[in-house]
Structures are given as C-alpha cells and as structure tokens.
GUKE-279538 format. One record per residue (C-alpha): residue in three letters; x, z, y. Coordinates in steps of 0.2 Angstrom, whole numbers. Layout:
GUKE-279538
r/px/pz/py
ala/X/Z/Y .
...
***
This chain:
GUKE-279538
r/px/pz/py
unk/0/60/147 .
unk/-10/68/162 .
unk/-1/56/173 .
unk/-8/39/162 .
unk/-25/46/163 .
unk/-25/47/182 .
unk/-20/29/184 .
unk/-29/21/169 .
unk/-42/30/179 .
unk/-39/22/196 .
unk/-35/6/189 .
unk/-50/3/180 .
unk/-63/12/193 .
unk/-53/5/208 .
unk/-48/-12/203 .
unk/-64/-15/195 .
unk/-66/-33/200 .
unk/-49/-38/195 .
unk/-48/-42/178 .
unk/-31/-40/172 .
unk/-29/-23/182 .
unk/-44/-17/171 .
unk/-35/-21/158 .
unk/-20/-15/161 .
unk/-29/2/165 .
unk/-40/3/148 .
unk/-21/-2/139 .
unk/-13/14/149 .
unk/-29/23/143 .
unk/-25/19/125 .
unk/-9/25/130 .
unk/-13/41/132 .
unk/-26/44/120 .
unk/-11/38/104 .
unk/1/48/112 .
unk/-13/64/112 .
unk/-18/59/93 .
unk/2/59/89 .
unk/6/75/98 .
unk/-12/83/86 .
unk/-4/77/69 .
unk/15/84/75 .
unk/4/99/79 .
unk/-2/102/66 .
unk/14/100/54 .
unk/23/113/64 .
unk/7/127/64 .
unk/3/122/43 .
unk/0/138/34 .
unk/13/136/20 .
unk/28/137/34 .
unk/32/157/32 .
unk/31/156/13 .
unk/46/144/12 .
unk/58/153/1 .
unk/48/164/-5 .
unk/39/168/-24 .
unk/21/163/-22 .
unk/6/163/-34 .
unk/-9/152/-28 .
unk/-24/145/-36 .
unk/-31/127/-33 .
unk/-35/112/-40 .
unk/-29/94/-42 .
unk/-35/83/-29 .
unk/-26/66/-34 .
unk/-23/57/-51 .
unk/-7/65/-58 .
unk/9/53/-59 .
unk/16/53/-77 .
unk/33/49/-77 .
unk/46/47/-91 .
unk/51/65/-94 .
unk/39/76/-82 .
unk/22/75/-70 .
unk/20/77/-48 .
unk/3/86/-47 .
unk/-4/86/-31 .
unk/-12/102/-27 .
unk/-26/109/-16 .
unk/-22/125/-11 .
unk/-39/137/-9 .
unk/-30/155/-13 .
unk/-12/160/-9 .
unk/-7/179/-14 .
unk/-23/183/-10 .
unk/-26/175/4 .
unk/-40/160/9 .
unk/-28/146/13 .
unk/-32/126/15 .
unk/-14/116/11 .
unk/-8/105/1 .
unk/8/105/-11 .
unk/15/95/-21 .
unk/21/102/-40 .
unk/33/95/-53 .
unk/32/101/-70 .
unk/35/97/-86 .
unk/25/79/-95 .
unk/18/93/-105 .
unk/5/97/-107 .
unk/-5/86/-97 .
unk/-17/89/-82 .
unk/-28/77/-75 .
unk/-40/77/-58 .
unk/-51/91/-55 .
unk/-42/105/-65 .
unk/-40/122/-56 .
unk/-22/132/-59 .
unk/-15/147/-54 .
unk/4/143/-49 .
unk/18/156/-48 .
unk/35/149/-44 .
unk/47/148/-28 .
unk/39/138/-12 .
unk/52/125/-6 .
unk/51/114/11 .
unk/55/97/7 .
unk/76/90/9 .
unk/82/78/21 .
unk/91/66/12 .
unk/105/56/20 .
unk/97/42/23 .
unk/81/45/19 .
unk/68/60/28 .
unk/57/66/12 .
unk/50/82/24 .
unk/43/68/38 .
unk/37/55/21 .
unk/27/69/13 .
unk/21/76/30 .
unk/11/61/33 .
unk/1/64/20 .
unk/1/83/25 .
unk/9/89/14 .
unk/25/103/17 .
unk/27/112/4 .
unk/36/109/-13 .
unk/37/118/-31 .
unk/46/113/-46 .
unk/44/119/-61 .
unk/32/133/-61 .
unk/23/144/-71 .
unk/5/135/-74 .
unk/-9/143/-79 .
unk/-27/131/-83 .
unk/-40/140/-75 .
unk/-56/126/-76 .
unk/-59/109/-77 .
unk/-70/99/-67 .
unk/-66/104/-51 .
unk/-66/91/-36 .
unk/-79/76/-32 .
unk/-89/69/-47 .
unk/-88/53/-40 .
unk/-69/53/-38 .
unk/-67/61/-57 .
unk/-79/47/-67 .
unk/-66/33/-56 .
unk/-52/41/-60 .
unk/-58/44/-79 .
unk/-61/25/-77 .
unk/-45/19/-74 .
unk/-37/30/-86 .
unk/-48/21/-99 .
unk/-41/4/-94 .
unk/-23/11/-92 .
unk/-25/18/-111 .
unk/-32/1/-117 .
unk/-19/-8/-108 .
unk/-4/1/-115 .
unk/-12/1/-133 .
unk/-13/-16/-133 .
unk/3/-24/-125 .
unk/20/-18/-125 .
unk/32/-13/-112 .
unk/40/-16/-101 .
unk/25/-30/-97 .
unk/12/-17/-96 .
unk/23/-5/-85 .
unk/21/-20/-73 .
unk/3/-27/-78 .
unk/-2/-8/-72 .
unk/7/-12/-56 .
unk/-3/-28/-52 .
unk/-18/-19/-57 .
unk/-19/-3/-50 .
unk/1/-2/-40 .
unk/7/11/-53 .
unk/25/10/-56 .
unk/26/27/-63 .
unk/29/15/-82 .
unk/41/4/-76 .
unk/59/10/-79 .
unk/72/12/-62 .
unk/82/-3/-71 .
unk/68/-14/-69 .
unk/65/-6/-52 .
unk/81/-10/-47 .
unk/80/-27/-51 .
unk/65/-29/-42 .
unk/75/-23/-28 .
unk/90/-37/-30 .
unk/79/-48/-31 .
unk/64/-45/-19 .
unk/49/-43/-28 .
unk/46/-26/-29 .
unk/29/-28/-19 .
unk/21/-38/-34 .
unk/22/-20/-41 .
unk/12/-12/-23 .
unk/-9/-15/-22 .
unk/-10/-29/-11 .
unk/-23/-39/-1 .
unk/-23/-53/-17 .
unk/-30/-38/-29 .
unk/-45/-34/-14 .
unk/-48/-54/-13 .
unk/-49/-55/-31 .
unk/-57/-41/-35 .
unk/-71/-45/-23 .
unk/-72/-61/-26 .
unk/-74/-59/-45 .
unk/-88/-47/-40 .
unk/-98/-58/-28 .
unk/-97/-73/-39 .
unk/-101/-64/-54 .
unk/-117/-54/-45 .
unk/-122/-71/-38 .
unk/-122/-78/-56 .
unk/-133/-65/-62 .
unk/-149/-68/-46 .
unk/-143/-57/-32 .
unk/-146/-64/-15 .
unk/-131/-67/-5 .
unk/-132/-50/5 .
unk/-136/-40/-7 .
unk/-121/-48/-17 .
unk/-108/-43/-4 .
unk/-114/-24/2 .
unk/-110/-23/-17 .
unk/-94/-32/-17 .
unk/-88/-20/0 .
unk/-96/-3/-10 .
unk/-86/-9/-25 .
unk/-69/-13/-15 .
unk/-71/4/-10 .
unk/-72/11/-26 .
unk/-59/2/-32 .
unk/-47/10/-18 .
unk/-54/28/-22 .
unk/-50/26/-42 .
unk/-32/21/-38 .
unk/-26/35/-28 .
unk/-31/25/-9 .
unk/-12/21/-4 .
unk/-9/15/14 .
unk/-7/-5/6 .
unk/-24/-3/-2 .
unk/-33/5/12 .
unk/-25/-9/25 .
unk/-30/-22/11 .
unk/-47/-15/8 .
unk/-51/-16/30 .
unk/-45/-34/28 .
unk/-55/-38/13 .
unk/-71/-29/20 .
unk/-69/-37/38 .
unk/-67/-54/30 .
unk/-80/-51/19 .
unk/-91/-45/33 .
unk/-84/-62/45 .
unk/-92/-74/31 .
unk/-107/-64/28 .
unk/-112/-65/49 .
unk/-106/-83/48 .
unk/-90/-80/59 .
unk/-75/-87/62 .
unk/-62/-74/55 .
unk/-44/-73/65 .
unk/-34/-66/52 .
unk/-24/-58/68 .
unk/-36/-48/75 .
unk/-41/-41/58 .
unk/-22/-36/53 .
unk/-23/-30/69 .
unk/-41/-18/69 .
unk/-36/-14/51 .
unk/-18/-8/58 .
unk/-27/3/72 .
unk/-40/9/61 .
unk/-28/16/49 .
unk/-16/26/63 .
unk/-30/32/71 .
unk/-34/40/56 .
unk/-14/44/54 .
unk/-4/40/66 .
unk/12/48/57 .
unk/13/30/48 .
unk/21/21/61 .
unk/35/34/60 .
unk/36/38/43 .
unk/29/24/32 .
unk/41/11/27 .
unk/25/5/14 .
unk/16/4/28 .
unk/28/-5/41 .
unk/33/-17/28 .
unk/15/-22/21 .
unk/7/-21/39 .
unk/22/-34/46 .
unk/22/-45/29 .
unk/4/-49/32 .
unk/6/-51/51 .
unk/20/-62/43 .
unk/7/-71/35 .
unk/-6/-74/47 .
unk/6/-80/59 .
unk/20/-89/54 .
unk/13/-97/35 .
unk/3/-111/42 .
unk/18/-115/53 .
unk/28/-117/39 .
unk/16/-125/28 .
unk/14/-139/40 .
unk/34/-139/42 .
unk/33/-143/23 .
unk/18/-157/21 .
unk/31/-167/13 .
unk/33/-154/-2 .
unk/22/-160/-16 .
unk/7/-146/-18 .
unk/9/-143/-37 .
unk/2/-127/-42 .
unk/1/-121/-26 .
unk/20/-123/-23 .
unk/20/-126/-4 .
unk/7/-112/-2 .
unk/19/-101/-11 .
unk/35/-106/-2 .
unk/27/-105/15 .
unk/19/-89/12 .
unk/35/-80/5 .
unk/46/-87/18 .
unk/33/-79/32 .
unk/31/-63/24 .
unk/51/-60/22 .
unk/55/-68/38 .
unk/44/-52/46 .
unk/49/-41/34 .
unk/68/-44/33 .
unk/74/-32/49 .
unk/65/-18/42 .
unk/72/-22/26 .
unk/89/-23/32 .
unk/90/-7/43 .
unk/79/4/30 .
unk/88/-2/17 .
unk/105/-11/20 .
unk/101/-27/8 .
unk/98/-46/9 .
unk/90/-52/-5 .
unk/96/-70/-5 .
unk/89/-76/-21 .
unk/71/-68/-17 .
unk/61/-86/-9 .
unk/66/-94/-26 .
unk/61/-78/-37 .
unk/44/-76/-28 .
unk/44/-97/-28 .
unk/45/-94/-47 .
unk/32/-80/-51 .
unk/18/-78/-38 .
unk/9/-93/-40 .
unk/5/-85/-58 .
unk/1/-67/-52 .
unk/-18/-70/-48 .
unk/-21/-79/-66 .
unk/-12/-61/-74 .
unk/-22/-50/-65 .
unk/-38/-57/-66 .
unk/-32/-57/-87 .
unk/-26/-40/-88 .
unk/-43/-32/-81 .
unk/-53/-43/-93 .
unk/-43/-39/-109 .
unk/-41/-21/-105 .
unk/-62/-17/-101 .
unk/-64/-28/-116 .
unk/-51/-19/-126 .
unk/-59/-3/-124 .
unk/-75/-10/-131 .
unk/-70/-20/-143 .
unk/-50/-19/-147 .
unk/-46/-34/-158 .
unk/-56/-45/-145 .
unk/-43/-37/-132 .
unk/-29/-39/-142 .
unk/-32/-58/-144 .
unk/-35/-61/-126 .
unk/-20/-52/-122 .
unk/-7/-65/-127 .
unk/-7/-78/-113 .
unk/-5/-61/-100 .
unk/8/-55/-112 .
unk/17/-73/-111 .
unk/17/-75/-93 .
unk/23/-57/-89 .
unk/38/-62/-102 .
unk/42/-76/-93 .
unk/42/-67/-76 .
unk/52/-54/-83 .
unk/65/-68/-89 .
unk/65/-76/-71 .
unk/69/-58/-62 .
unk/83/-52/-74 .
unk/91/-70/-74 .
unk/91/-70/-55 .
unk/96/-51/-53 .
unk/111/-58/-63 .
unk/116/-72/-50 .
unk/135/-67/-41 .
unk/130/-61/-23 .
unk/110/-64/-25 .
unk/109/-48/-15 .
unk/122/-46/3 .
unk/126/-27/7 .
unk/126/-23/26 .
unk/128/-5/31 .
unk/126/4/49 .
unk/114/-5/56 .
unk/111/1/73 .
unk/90/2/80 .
unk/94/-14/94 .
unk/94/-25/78 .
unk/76/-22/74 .
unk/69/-25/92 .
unk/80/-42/96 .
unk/76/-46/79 .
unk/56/-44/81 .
unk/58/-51/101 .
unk/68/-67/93 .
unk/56/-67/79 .
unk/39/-68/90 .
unk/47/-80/104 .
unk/51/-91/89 .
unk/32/-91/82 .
unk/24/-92/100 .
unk/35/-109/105 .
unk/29/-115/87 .
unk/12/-110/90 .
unk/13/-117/107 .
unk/19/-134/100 .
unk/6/-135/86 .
unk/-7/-133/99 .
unk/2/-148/110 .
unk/1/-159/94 .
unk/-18/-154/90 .
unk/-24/-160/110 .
unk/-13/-176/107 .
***
C-alpha cells in the first residue's frame, strides 16, 4: 500500500502536465486508500469484543436496534449489546428465540444463554455474511428477560410503528400467500412467504420481485412529488420532500444494501432533474456503488444481494437500450418490449454470479418476468393505498383490495405453472472463479462493440 502511495504521488506531482499519467496516479491513489479502508473493516472483525466469549455462558443487557423478523415458528432479534457480565461493551448479536412472546424495536433485555461464532456452511460463509453488517456473535434460544421499552431513536420507532401498521392492515385484509408477497413488493420482507414459494421463485427467477428495488424508490417518490405538487408546493420544495421521504422510507424498512443503492439512485436522479441535468444512469450506479463500499467495503466480498442488484442495474443502464432497439419490431403492448429488454439485460449481467454462487440456469425466467413485471408497479402502488386506507377505514380497504388480490393470483398461477415446466431450471455444479471473469470480459467486449455500433448508426 506504502508503495501505491509513493507512485500515485510521483505520478500525479511529476507528470502533472500529462493527463492520462495524472490519472493513472489519482486511480493508484484510490488504490491504496480501498485497500486501507478493507484492511480497517478486516481489522476490526478480527479485534470485536465478543471474540473471547465464544463458547462461553454470557448474560448481557441491550436493546433491539432493528425491526424483528417474524418467521413461522420463531423470531432473529438483533441486539445492541451495552453490558456484558458486567462489563461496558458495544457489539452486536444477533438472537433466535422463540415467535413468543413478541418484541419489537427499542425494548431492552437481559440475555443469559451460550455465545456461538457463526458456522461456515459448505457452500456458503454465514460468519463473513453476518460480519459485514458487524455482527460476530450468535445465541439461540436464550433465557429473555424485558427490561424497558422505548429504547433506541424516536424517529426510527414511530417508522417502524408505521410499517407495522400497514403490514397488520395488509394481512387483515388479504390472504396468504398474496400478502406474504404483496409485503415483499412493499417493504422486501419475505419473512411471510413459505420456502415452497421461495423455492419456486428460485426455479423460476423471480425472486427479486420479493427484494426493495430501484422501481419501489421511483414510485414512491414519484407518488410523493406528484401528489405534493397537486396540493401547491413549488417544484423545490416538492422534491427536498420527496428525497427526505425516500429516506424515510429506507429507515422504516430495515435499510438493506438494495434499498440504500436504490435510494442513492433515486435521490441522485432526483437531484439530476431538479438542477436540470442530463443524468447518465452509469455514472449514478457507479457513485451509488462507491458511496455504499466506502461506507462498507465488506460487500463486495460478502454480499451476493449486493453483487447481484448492483450488476442487474449496471445490466440495465447498459445493455436494455441495446436490446430495446434490437426489438423495434416487437409490438409495445403494455410495455412488452420494455419488459423483455429490461429482463434480458438484468439476467444477462446477473447470470455468472448466478451460476457460480448458486449452480442454476433458470431457462424459463425471460418468460416468467415477461409474464408478471409489467403488473408489479400497478400492485404496489394498490397495495400501499388499500393498506393506509385499511387502517383508517377497513371495509374501504377491503373493497380496494380485490383488483391487487386478483393480479397477485394470477402471478402466483404464472410462477407455479412455469416452476412446473420439465428442465425450466439446468443444474451446473463446480464452477471454477475463471468463469466469472471471461464471462464479465465477454460480456462488456460484447456491450462496448454494440455501444460502438449504435453510435456509428446515430452519426450516419
């Protein structure tokens, strides 16, 4: 690292008057500072508190710091630890128990049970997954006493208390398994939709319609500063409301890694229109990207969610207009060339992490997504409008619940009839790293000679 800051530092003082050196010496500069930034986040995983306690009994007190997930027969608390056996410690941990009773966001506990370090699966590292989010440290089962309630930020709690508000309208009003997915689109809680479904979801490539994507920010947002605009707010005071509220909207669902890249895109788009400029969807993937591993740069490691949504997007930027204009002669119905375009580019960038995390091909997914996405913006735009009206007025919720209700039927229908399909899904096992960096080398060759091309056709 000492050796890329001494040449960034030549380059750029040196070579000042050649641009590209410059450059180059600001890239090795960068260099240096992300491998620094790594090596502090690795540091502090290997000096965390909680390390001598593994295996040990333990009785700490602390409060929850995240919205419980509720699962079918028990609860994962996340735990802020402030006391342990006495002693002032600031860790996290993260507590099974049983569904009951119930806890919610701000209670403080005192714990007693047996502190557990994280397995490594075959196939799957759980210690290095829960470490990005700094947590090293597991308990299941224990012995939980409620100390207090109301623990935590104020803010957090009343968002939070919010959501759970619309989660309780939305399951009182429709059935499962549609709300177990409506919840999903809403709010990317898949905590009520069963592992059969999960797994179909799986066979048949559309389990991000269940993760908080860029489309809930854009429509969220957009809802907001149409709807603030229609009431006599002027144009900037409508969108510092709609970029407050987007960030609000991340907070009450729990801020996973594909709601805080979504929110940086929605914000900086947000931001592009408001100063009148252009907006390169690259650069913003990109800024949202380096915003997000400079604040953790464990993700790039251990983050599947985060590799697969960040390339899904790039996939979309990059390689959907392409495709689009490859398809002029498919007839736009309900945004059906949109839709092929944009699934193809998102699992075309996708598909190596997919296949060497993973091991699967899901054949049948362009068609499945074909079938369903078009309809996901007018559900979730439904399923926040009955469920706020449902816990005002529950027979008006109710009534606007049906259309919602009928098109979650039919996508449930389109997913288990496809999951159903001989060899919809192709098995490939032992893939070896190479795959994923000819794959990606092929992938971006490929998109630069179309880009290239699409250019030669735009001067002609």
């Amino acid at each position: 690292m000492l050796g890329f800051l001494i040449l960034s530092t030549i380059f750029i003082s040196v070579f000042w008057r050649y641009k590209k050196m410059v450059i180059f010496g600001f890239c090795l500069f960068l260099l240096s500072a992300g491998v620094w930034r790594h090596q502090t986040a690795e540091l502090r995983i290997n000096n965390n508190g909680l390390r001598k306690h593994i295996g040990e009994e333990i009785s700490l007190t602390g409060f929850i710091f995240s919205q419980p997930s509720i699962g079918e027969k028990s609860t994962k608390l996340l735990v802020q630890a402030e006391d342990l056996n006495g002693k002032e410690i600031k860790e996290k941990i993260l507590v099974r128990t049983w569904k009951y009773p119930q806890y919610e966001y701000g209670d403080r506990l005192i714990i007693i049970g047996l502190l557990e370090e994280p397995e490594v699966f075959e196939g799957f590292n759980y210690r290095e997954f829960l470490a990005k989010d700094n947590i090293y440290a597991l308990m299941y089962f224990p012995k939980i006493e409620l100390v207090d309630k109301g623990s935590g930020s104020l803010v957090t709690r009343y968002l939070f208390s919010f959501k759970s508000g619309l989660s309780k309208s939305l399951n009182k009003i429709m059935p499962s398994p549609q709300s177990g997915l409506l919840e999903g689109l809403m709010f990317g809680d898949e905590d009520n939709i069963s592992t059969e479904w999960k797994e179909k979801f799986n066979l048949t490539g559309t389990r991000h319609i269940t993760a908080v994507s860029g489309m809930n920010t854009t429509i969220i947002s957009t809802l907001v500063l149409g709807f603030l605009l229609s009431l006599g707010f002027w144009r900037r005071q409508a969108f510092y409301l709609s970029v407050i509220f987007i960030f609000f909207y991340i907070l009450m669902i729990g801020a996973p890694a594909s709601a805080i890249r979504a929110g940086i895109m929605g914000a900086l788009f947000l931001t592009a229109q408001h100063l009148g400029r252009v907006s390169s969807g690259f650069r913003i993937i990109v800024f949202a990207g380096a915003i997000m591993l400079f604040l953790n740069p464990l993700l790039l490691k251990s983050d599947v969610g985060f590799q697969l949504s960040f390339l899904a997007t790039l996939g979309l930027v990059l390689l959907q207009p392409i495709l689009s204009s490859l398809f002029k002669k498919i007839p736009n119905i309900i945004e059906l060339r949109y839709t092929l375009s944009a699934t193809l580019a998102a699992q075309f960038f996708a598909l190596p992490i997919l296949i060497y995390n993973f091991g699967q091909v899901p054949l049948i997914g362009p068609l499945a997504n074909v079938l369903i996405v078009p309809l996901l913006v007018v559900i979730t735009i439904l399923g926040f409008i009955f469920s706020f009206l449902g816990m005002i007025l529950y027979p008006l919720g109710q009534i606007l619940s049906f259309p919602a209700w009928f098109l979650l039927t039919y996508i449930f229908k389109v997913i288990d009839f496809s999951s159903k399909i001989p060899h919809a899904t192709l098995s490939l096992e032992n893939i070896p790293w190479i795959f994923i960096f000819t794959s990606y080398l092929f992938l971006g060759v490929v998109v630069w000679r179309l880009q290239e091309k699409d250019r030669l056709k735009l001067l002609q």
